[in-house]
MARTI-361893 format. One record per residue: residue number from 0; chain; x, y, z of N, C-alpha, C in turn. Coordinates in pm, 1 decimal. Example, Ala and Ser with C-alpha at 12.3 -4.5 7.8 and 13.67 -1.06 7.14 Angstrom:
   seq   mol        n.x        n.y        n.z       ca.x       ca.y       ca.z        c.x        c.y        c.z
     0     A     1319.0     -569.0      780.0     1230.0     -450.0      780.0     1320.0     -330.0      780.0
     1     A     1285.0     -225.0      708.0     1367.0     -106.0      714.0     1290.0        3.0      787.0
# end
This chain:
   seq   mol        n.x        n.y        n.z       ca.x       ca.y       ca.z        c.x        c.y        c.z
     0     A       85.1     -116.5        0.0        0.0        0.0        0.0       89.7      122.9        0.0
     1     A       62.9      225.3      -68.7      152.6      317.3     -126.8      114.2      429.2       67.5
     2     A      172.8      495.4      133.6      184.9      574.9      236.2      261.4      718.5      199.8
     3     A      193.1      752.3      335.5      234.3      886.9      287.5      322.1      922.8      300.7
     4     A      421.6      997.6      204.8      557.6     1010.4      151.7      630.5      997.1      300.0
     5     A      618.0     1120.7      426.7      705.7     1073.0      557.8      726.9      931.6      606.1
     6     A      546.9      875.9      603.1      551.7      746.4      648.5      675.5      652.2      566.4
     7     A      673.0      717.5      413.0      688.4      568.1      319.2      855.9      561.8      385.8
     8     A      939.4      657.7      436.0     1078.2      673.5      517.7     1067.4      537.4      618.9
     9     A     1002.2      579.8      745.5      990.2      505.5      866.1      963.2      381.7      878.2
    10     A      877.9      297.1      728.8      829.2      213.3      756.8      901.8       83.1      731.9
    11     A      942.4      -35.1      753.2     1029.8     -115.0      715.4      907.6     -227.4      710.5
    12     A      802.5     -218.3      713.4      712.6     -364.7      656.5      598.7     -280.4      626.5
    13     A      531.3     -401.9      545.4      416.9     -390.4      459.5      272.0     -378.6      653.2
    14     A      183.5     -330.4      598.6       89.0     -303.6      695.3      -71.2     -288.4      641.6
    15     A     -160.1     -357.1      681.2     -284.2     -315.7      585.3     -381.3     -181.7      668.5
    16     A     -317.6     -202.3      766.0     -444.9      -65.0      857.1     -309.9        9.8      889.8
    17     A     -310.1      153.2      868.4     -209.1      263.7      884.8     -291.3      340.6      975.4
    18     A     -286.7      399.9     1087.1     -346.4      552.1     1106.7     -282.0      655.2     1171.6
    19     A     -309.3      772.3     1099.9     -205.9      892.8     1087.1     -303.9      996.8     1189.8
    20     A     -294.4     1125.1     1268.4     -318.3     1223.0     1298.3     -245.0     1305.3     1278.7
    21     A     -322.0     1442.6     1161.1     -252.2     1536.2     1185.9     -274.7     1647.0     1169.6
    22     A     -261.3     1753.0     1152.1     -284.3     1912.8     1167.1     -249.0     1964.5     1058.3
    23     A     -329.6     2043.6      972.6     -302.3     2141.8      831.9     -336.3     2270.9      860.1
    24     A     -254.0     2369.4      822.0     -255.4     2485.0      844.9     -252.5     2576.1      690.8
    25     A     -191.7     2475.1      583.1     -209.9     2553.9      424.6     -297.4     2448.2      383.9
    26     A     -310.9     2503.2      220.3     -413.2     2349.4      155.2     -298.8     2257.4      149.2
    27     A     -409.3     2121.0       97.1     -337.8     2021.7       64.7     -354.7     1995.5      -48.8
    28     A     -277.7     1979.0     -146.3     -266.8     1975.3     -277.4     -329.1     1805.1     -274.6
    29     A     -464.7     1807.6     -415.4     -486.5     1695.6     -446.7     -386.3     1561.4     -486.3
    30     A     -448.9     1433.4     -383.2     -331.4     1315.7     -366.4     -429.6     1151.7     -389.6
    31     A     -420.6     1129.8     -451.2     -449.2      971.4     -429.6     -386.6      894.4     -399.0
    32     A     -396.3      757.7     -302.0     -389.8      699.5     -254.6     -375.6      509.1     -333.5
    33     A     -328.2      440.3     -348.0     -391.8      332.9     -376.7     -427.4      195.9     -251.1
    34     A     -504.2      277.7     -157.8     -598.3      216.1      -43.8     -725.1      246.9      -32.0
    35     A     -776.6      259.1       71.4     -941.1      303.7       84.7     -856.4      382.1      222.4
    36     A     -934.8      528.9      207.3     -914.1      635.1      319.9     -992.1      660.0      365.5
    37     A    -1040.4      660.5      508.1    -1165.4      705.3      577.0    -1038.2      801.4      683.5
    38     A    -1131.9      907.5      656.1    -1104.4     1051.8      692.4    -1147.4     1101.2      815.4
    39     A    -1154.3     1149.8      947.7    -1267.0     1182.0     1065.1    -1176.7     1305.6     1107.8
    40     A    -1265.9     1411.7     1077.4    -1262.7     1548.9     1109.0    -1211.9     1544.5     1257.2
    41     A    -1136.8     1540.0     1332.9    -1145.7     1606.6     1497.0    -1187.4     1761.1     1536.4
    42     A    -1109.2     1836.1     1473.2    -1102.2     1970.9     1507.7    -1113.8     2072.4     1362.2
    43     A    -1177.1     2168.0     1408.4    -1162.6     2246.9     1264.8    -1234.7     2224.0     1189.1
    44     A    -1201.6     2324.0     1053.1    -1293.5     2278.9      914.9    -1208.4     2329.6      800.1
    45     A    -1257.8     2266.9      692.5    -1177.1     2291.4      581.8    -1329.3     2262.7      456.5
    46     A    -1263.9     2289.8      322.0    -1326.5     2284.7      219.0    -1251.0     2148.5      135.7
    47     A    -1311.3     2114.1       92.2    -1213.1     1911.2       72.2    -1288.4     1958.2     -103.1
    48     A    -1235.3     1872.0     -166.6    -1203.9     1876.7     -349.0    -1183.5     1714.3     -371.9
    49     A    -1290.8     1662.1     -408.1    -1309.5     1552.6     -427.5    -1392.5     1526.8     -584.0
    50     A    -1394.6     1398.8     -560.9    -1502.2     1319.8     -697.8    -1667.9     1443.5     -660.2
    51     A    -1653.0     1484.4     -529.4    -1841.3     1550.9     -530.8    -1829.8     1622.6     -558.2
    52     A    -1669.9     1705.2     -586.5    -1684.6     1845.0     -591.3    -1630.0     1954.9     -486.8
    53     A    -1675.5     2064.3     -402.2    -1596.6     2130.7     -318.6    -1738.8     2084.4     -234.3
    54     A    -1717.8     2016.0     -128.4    -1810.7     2052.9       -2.4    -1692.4     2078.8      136.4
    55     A    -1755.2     2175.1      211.8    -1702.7     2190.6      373.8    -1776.3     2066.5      459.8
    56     A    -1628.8     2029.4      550.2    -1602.4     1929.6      620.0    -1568.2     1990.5      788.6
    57     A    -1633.1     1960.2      814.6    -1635.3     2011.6      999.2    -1599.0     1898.8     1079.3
    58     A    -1563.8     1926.8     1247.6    -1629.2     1829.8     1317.8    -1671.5     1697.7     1341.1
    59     A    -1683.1     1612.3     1334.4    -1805.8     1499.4     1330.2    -1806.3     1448.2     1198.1
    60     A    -1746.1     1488.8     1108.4    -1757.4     1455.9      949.8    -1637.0     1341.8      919.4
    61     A    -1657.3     1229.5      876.0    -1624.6     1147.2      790.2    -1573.2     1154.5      638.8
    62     A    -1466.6     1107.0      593.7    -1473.9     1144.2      431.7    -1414.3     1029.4      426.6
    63     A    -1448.0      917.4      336.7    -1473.7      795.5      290.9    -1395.1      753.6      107.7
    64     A    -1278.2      769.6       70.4    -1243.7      781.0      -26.3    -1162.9      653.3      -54.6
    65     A    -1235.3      601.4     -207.0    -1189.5      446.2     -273.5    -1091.9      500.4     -324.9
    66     A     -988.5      332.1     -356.0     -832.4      369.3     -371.1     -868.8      452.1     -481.1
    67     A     -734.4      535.6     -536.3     -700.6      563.4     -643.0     -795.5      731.7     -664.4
    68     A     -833.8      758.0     -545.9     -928.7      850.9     -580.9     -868.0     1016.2     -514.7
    69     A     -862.5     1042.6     -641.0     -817.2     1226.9     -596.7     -868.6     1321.5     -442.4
    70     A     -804.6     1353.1     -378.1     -868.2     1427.7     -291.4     -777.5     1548.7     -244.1
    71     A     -828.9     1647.9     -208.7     -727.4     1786.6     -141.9     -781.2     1834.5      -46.2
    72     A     -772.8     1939.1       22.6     -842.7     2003.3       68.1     -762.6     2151.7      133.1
    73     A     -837.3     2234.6      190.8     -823.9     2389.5      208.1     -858.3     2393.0      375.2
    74     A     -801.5     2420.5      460.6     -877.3     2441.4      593.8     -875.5     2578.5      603.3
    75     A     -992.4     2657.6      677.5    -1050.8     2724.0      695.8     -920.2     2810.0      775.4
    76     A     -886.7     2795.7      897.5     -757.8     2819.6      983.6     -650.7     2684.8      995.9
    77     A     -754.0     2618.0     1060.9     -638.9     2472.7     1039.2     -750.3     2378.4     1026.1
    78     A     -709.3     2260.7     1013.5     -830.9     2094.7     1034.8     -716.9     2023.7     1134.3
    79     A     -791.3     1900.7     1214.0     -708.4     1808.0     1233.4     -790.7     1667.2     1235.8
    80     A     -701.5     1592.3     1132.7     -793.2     1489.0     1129.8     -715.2     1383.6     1163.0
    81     A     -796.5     1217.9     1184.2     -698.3     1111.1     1179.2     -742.9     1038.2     1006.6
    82     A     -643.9      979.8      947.6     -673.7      935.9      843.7     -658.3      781.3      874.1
    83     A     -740.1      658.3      839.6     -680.3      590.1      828.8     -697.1      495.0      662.1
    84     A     -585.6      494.1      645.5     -530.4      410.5      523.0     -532.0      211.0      558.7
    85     A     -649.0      235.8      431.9     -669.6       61.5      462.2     -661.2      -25.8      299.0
    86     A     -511.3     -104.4      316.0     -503.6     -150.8      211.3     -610.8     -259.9      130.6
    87     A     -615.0     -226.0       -6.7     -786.4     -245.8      -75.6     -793.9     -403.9      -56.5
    88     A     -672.6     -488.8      -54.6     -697.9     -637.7      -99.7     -752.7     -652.9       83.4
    89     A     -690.1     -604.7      157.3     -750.6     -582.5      315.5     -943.8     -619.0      328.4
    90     A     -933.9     -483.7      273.5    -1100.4     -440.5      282.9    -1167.6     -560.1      162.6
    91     A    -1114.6     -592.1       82.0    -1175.9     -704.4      -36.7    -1206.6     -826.4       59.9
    92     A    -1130.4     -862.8      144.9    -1122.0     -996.0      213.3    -1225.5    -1000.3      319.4
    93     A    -1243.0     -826.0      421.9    -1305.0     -818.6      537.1    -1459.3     -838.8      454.2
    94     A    -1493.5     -770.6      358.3    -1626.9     -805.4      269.4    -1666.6     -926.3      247.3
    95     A    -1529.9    -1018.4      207.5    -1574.5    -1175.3      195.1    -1635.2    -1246.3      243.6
    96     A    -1539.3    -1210.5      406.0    -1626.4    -1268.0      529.7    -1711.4    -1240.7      573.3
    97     A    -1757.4    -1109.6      549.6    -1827.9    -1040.7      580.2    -1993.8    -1077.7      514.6
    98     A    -1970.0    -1153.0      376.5    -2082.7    -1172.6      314.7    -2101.0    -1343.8      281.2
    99     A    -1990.5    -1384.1      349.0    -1932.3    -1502.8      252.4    -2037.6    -1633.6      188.6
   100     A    -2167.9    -1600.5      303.0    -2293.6    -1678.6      208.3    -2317.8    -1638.7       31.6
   101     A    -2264.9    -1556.7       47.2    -2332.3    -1516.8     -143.1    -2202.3    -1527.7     -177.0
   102     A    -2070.7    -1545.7     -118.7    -1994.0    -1574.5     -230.9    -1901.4    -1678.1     -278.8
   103     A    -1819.9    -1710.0     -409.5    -1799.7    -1844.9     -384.9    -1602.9    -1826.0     -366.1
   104     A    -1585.5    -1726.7     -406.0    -1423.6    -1659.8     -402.1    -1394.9    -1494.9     -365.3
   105     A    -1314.1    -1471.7     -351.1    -1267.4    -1332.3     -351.2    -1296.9    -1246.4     -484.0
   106     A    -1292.9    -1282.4     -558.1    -1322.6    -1209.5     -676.3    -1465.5    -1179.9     -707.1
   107     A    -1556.8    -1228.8     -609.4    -1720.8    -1234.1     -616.3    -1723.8    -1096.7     -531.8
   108     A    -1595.0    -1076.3     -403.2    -1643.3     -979.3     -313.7    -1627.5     -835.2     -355.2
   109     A    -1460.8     -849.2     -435.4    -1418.4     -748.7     -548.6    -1528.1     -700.0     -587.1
   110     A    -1634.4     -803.1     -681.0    -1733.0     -765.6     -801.7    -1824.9     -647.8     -705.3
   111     A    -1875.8     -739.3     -547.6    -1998.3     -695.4     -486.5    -1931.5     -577.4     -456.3
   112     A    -1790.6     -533.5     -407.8    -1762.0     -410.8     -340.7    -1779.5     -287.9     -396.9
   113     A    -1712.2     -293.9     -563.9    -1734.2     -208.2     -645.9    -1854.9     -181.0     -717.4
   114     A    -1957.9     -252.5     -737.8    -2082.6     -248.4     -759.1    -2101.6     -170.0     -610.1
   115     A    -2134.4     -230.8     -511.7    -2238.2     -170.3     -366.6    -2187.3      -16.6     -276.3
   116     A    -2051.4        4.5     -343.3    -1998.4      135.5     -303.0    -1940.5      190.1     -414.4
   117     A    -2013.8      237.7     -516.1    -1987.7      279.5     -683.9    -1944.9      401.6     -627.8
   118     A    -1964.1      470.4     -530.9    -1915.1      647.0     -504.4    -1786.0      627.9     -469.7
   119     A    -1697.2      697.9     -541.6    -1557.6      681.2     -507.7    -1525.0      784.2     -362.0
   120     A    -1594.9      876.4     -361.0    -1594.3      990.9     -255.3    -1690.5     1024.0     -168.7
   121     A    -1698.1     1008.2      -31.8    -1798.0     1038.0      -12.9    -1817.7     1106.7      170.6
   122     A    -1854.1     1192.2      228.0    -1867.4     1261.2      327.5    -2016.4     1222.1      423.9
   123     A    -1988.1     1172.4      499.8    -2066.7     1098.7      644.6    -2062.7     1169.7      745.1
   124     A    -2162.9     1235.4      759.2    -2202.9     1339.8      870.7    -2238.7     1269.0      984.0
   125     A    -2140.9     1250.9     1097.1    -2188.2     1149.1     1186.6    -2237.2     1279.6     1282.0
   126     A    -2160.9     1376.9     1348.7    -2185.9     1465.3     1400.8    -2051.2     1484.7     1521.0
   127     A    -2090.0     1574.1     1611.6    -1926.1     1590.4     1712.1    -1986.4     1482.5     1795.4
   128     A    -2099.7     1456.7     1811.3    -2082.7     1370.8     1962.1    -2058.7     1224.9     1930.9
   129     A    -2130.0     1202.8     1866.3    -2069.4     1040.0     1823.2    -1972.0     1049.5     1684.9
   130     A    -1909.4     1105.9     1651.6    -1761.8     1105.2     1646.2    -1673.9     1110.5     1766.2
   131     A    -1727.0     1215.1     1876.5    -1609.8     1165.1     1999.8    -1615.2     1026.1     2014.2
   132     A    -1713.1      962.1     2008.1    -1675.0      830.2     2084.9    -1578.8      766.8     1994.5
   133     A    -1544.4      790.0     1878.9    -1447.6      718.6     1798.7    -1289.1      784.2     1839.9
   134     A    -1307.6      869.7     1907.6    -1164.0      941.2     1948.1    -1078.1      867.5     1982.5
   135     A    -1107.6      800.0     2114.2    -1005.7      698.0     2179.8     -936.2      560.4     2107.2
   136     A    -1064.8      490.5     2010.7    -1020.0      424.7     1914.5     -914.1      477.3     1797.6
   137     A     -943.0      574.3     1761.4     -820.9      636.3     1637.8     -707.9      640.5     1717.4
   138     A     -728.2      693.7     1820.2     -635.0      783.5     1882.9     -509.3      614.2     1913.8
   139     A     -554.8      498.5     1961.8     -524.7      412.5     2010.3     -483.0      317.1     1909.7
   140     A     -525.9      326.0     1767.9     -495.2      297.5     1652.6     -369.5      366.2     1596.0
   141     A     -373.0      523.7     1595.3     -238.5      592.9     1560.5     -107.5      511.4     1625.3
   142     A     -134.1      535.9     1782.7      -45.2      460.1     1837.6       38.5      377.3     1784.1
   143     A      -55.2      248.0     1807.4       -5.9      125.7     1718.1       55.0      133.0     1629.6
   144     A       35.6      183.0     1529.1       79.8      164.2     1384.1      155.1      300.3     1340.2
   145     A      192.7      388.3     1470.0      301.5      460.6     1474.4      449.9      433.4     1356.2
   146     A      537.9      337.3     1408.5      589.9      279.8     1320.4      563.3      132.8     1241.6
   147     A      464.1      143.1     1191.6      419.3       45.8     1140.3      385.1      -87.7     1260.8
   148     A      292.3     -149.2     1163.9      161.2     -233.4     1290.4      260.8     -367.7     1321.0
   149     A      292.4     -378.3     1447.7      389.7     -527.6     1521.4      280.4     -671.3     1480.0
   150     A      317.3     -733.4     1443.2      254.9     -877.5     1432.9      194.9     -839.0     1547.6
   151     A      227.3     -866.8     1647.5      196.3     -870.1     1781.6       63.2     -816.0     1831.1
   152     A       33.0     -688.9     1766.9      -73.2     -612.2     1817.1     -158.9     -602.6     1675.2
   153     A     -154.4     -691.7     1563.5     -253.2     -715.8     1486.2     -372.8     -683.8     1498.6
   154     A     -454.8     -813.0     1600.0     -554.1     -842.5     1666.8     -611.9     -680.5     1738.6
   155     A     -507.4     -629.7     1845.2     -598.5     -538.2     1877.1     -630.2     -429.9     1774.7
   156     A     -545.7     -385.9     1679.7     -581.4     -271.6     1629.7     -693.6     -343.6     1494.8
   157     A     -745.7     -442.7     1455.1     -825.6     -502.7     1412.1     -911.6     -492.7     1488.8
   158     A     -963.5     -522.4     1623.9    -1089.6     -469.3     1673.5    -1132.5     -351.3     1685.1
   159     A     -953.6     -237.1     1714.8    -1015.2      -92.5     1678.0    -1074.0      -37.7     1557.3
   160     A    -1015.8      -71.0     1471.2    -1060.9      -19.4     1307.7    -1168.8      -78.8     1283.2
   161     A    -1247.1     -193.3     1384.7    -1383.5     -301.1     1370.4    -1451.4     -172.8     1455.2
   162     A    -1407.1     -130.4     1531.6    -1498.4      -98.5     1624.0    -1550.2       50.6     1566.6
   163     A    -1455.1      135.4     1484.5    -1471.3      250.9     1411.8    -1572.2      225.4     1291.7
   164     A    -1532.8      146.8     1229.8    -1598.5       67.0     1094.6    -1762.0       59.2     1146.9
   165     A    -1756.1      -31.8     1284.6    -1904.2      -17.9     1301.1    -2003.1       71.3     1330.4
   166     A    -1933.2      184.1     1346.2    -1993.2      310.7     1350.4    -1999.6      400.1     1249.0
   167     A    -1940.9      382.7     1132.1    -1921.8      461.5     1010.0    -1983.5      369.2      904.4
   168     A    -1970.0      250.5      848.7    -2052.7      183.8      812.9    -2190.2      179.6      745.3
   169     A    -2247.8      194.5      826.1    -2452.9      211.6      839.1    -2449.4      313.5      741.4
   170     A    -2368.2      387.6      778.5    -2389.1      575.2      785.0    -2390.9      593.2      601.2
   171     A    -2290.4      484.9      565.9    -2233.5      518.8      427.5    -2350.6      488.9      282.3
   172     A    -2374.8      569.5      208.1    -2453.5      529.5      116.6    -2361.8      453.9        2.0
   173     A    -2487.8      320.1      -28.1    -2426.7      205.2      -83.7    -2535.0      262.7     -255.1
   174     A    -2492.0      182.8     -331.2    -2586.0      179.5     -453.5    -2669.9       30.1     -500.2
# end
């Protein structure tokens, strides 16, 4: 999974869940990714430049972006968000299991993923209060995968990014 240029320095192994916090004070020049990025506003606001177009991102806001997909953004004074970067064959597999009555291989979940989330971009207004409750999870996720994720602590930061997921999830419009 391609990381972000500081990370791609620090990291000495491959990792499928990354999560970053951090603080922008100029824009960010449009960047794609080849992972799936789910985005969660902490602080601040900015104007984001995506597949929808220019919408403002506050607070409580989610931004949900499939690999390969352009994104920038402008903060208002500053933003601070946590990003986390989840490599795609990752998220292909968690779908598998996730559905695995309807399917007969991985390449069935591929088909269903890109069919059932056709929006490459997309912004989830959860709100500030139940976004706090996802705080401690990101926050406990960054940690981890600080310098890249230890065999060791796999498992837990897999229930954190489960436990975020299940709250962002619902929220997301499917097609």
């Amino acid at each position: 999974m391609t990381v972000p240029e500081a990370d791609a320095r620090s990291l000495t192994r491959f990792t499928p869940v990354l999560a970053r916090t951090t603080t922008a004070h100029a824009t960010l020049e449009p960047v794609a990714y080849d992972c799936v990025k789910v985005i969660v506003v902490r602080a601040g606001g900015a104007l984001l430049f995506s597949e929808f177009g220019v919408q403002h991102v506050n607070v409580g806001d989610v931004i949900v972006l499939a690999a390969n997909t352009l994104c920038g953004a402008e903060p208002e004074d500053w933003v601070t968000t946590t990003t986390l970067y989840l490599d795609r064959d990752y998220v292909v597999d968690q779908v598998f299991w996730q559905y695995a009555e309807q399917f007969t291989d991985r390449l069935d979940a591929k088909k269903f993923l890109d069919a059932r989330y056709a929006e490459p971009a997309q912004v989830v207004r959860l709100g500030e209060g139940r976004a706090g409750l996802l705080m401690p999870w990101l926050d406990e996720l960054a940690v981890l995968s600080a310098d890249g994720l230890p065999p060791d602590r796999f498992y837990r930061a897999q229930a954190l990014l489960f436990a975020v997921l299940d709250v962002i999830m619902p929220r997301i419009a499917v097609t």
